[in-house]
C-alpha positions in Angstrom: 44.7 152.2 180.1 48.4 152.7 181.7 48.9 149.9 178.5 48.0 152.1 175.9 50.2 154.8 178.0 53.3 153.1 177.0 52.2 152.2 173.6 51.9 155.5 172.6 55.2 156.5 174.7 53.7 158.2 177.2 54.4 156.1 180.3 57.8 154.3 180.2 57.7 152.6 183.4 56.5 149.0 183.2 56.3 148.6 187.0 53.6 151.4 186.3 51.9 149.3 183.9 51.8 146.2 185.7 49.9 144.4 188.1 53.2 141.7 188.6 56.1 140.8 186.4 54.6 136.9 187.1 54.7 135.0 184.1 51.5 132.6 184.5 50.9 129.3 182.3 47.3 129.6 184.0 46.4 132.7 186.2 43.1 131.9 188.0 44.8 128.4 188.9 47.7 130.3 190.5 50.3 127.9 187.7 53.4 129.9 187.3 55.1 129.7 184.3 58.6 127.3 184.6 62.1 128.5 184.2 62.5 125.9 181.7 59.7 126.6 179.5 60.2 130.6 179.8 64.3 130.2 178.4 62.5 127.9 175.5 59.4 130.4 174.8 61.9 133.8 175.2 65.2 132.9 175.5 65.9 134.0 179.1 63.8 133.1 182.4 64.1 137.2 183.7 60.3 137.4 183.9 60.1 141.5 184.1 62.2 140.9 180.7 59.8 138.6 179.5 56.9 141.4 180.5 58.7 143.9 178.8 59.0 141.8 175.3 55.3 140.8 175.3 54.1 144.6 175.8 56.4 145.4 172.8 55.3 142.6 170.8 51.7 144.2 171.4 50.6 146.1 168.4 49.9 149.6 169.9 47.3 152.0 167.5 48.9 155.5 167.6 45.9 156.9 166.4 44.2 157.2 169.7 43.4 160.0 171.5 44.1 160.4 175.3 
């Protein structure tokens, strides 16, 4: 829901939105993502940057109703 909150502009905290700015390779094993392989995927290893581009990247509908 808080997802939909900021695609629609309503919530522009993404500390609200998140449950951690972890970048995982594989979450139920625990395997966080590597620097290396973070700088090749996004071009920097900030990972609350990283969160931030992936939410944008979502495609949001405006069409709903809250």
């Amino acid at each position: 829901m808080k997802l939909i909150l900021i695609c629609v502009n309503r919530e522009t905290d993404i500390d609200e939105v998140l449950q951690t700015d972890v970048v995982f390779v594989n979450v139920s094993k625990g395997q966080v993502a590597k620097a290396d392989d973070l700088r090749h995927a996004f071009a920097t290893d900030n990972q609350k940057d990283i969160c931030l581009q992936v939410t944008e990247r979502l495609h949001c509908n405006r069409e709903i109703t809250l």
